[in-house]
N, C-alpha and C positions, 0 to 999 in steps of 0.2 A: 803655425798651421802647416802641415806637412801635405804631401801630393793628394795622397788618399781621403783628408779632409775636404778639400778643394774637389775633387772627384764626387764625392757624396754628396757636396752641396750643389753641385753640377745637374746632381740625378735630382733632388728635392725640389731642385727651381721648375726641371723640367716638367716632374711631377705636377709641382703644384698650378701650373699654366699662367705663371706671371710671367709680365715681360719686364720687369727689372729688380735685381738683389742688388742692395749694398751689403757689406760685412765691412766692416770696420775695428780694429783692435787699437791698443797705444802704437804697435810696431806692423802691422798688419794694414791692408785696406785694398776689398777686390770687391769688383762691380760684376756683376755673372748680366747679359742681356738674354733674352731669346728671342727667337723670330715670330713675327707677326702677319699670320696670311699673307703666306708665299716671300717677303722680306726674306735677305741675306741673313744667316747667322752672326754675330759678334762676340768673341771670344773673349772669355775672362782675362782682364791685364793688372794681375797686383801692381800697387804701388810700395816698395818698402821702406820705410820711414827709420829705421836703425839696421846693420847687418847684422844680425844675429845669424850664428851659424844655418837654425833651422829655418827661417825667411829667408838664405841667400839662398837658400838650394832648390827653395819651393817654385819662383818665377824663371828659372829657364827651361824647363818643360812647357811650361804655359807657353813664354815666347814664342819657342820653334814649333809649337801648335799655330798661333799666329801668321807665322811665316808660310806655312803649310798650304794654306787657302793661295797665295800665290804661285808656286809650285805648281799647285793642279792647274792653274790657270794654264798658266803656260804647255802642261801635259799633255789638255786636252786639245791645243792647238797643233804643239808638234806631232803624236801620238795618237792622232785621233783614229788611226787603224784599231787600239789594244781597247782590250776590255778592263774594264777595272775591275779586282775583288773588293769589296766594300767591306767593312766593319761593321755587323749586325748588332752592336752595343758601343758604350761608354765602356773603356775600362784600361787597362795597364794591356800593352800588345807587345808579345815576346814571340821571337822566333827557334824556340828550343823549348822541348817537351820539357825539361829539367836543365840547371847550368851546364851538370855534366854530359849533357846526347849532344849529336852532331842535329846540328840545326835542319826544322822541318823541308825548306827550299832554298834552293838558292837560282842565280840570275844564270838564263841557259836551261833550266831545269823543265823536263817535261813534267803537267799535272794533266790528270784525269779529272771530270766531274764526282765529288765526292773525295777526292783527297786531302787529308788532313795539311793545310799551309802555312798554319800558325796557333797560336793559343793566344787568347784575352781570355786576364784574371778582371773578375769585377767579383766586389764583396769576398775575396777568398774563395772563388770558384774557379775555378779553370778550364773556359771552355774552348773545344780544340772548333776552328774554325777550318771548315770545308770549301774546297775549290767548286764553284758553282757550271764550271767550264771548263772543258778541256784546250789546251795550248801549250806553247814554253814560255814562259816565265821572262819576260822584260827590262822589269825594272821593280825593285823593289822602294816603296814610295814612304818609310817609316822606319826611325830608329831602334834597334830592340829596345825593350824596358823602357817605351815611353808610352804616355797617355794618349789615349787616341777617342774621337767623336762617332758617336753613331753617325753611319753612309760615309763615314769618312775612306780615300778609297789607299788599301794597302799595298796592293800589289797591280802592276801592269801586265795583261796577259795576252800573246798574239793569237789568238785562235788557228789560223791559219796553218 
């Protein structure tokens, strides 16, 4: 099961308004939770039962999503001046229109409301995600080419 499978199953759970999936295979096994009136999120944690090349590669994207929720924690204590930009979807979050362009921001960077800051692909779309506020650019709070959660937040922005 590669990222993009785990991704989809991701969108179907949420879809479907269950609060628990298992999947299970012989080398595979992810539990997806979701949240229950106002409850925390809980995030998919494969467990892999043989290394196969394509199960080692699928659980450390999950992880440092995992890790992620602590991260903010802490953001929002020391930083609690900055505005977050959130992620308006599930999806793959990249900071380059194409491999080859010079990336959409970087740390220092002044943005305008309505400036293009980043791209999430979901389903083989690519959509360019706009800065909802004007400021400079903080801190960038995700790896390119990794998965990211709806309201999950990308970017730190100081208005100011």
């Amino acid at each position: 099961m590669d990222i993009k499978d785990i991704q989809n199953l991701i969108k179907f759970v949420s879809k479907a308004e269950v609060s628990e999936v298992k999947y299970k295979t012989k080398d595979f096994e992810i539990t997806i939770k979701t949240p229950l009136a106002g409850s925390d999120a809980v995030y998919a944690q494969p467990a892999v039962y043989h290394t196969a090349p394509q199960a080692a590669a699928a659980p450390a994207p999950v992880a440092s999503q995992a890790a992620a929720p602590a991260e903010k924690a802490e953001a929002v204590s020391d930083d609690s001046k900055y505005v977050a930009i959130k992620s308006p979807m599930i999806g793959t979050f990249y900071r380059k229109p194409s491999p080859d362009k010079d990336v959409f921001v970087n740390v220092g960077d002044e943005v305008s409301a309505g400036k293009v800051v980043c791209v999430i692909e979901a389903m083989k779309l690519f959509n360019q995600i706009d800065s909802e506020i004007s400021g400079k650019i903080v801190k960038i709070l995700v790896d390119d080419a990794t998965p990211v959660e709806y309201d999950q937040p990308l970017f730190l922005v100081d208005p100011s």
